[in-house]
N, C-alpha and C positions, 0 to 999 in steps of 0.2 A: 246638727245640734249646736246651738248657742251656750258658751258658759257665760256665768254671770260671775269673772273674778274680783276680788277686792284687787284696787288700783291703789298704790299709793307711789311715797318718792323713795327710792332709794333709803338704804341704809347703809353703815359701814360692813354688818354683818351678811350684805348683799353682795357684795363685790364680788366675792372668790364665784357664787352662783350663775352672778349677770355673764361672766366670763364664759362659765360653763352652758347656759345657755344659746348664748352668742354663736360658741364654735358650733354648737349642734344645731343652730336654726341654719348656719349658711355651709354647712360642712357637703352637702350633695347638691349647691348652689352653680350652677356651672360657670355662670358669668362674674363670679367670686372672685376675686385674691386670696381670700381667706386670712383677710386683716382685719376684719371687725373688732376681733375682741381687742385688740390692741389699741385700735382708735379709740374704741371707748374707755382704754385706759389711759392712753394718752392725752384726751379730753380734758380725763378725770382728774389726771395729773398736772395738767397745766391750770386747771381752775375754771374752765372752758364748759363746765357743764348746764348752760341757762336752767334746763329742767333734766332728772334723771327718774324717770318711771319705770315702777312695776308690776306685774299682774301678777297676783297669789290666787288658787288654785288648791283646797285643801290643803293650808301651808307648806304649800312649795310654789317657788318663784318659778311661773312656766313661760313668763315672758318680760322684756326689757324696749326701755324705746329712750335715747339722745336726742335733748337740741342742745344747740350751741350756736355761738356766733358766727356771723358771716359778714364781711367786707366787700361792697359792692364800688366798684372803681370808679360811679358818681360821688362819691362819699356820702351818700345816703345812709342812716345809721338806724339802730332800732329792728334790722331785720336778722332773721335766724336761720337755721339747718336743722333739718330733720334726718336722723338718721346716727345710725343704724337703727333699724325696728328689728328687733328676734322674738322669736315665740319657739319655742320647744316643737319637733315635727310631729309625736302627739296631739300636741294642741291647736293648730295652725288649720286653718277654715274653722273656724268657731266662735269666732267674733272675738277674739280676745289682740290682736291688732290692732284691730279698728277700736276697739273701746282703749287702747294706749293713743292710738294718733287724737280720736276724739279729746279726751282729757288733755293730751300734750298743747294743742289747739286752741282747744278753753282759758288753759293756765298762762299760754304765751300771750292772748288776748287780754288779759286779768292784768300780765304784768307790763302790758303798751305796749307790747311789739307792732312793728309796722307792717309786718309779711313775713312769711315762712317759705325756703325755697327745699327741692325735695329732690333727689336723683332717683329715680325707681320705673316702674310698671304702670306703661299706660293705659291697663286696665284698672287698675286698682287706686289710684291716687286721685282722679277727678273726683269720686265720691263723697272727698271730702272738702272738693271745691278749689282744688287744686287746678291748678291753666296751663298749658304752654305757654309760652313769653315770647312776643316779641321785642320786646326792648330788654329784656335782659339770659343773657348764656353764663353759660358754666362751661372755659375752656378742655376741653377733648370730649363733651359727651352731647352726642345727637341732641338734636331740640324737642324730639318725641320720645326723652328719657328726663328732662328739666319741665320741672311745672314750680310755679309762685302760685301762693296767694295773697293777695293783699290786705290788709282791715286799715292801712292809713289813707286810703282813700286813691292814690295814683303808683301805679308802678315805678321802682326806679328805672332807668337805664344804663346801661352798661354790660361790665362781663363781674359774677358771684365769686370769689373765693371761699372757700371753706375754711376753717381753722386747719392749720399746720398738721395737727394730729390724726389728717385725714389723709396726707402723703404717708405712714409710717409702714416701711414694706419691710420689717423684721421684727421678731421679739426685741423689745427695749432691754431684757435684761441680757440679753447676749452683747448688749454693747456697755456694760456694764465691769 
């Protein structure tokens, strides 16, 4: 079954949700750290949030999806990070993903992005026209786990960094 959720951007009154979301989409994740939700507060924190979308579901937030910047070591500028995508394990094969990445896509397109780059499942990312790269990595992760797309017309070259708040391997408030 397909749902058809309302899609919109984040609220303040979202956060404490997107959180609780987040741990429960990646919580039986095996290949997980189970930092998600942190990253997307750290993101969120740093100002780092290009786009922050959510999928409603009989008002409740059943899923969340991040971009944010990336620094690519041509200094190529204009490109972005996808990630984390969560969806509630309820809701998860249902299209409600794919209608977050679709829209997240749209909107990065809307606001001149040059490309979007993705860490994830090589079944699932081409779909939306995602590639491997060769001219550009993401140091520690396989090349059959890193896919770009492009809309400015030429790939960069080099190696992707993520925003900072994608190293974050503790609760921030315990350092607090």
């Amino acid at each position: 079954m397909t749902l058809n959720p309302l899609l919109r951007d984040e609220t303040p009154a979202d956060i404490p949700v997107i959180r609780a979301v987040t741990l429960a989409a990646f919580e039986d994740v095996g290949i997980s750290h189970h930092t998600e939700h942190w990253i997307v507060d750290a993101l969120r924190a740093a100002g780092a949030l290009t786009l922050s979308l959510v999928a409603v579901v009989e008002n409740q937030v059943v899923g969340h999806i991040a971009f944010s910047p990336v620094t690519i070591s041509d200094s190529s500028e204009g490109w972005c990070g996808l990630g984390p995508l969560s969806v509630l394990p309820p809701y998860q094969n249902q299209g409600i993903g794919q209608a977050l990445v679709r829209l997240g896509l749209s909107r990065l397109r809307h606001l001149n992005a040059q490309g979007c780059c993705v860490v994830g499942h090589p079944a699932y990312y081409p779909r939306f026209g995602f590639q491997p790269s060769s001219t550009l990595s993401h140091e520690g992760v396989p090349p059959e786990f890193f896919f770009v797309l492009s809309w400015g017309g030429q790939t960069p070259q080099g190696t992707v960094t993520f925003h900072s708040g994608f190293e974050i391997d503790h609760d921030p408030a315990e350092s607090a």
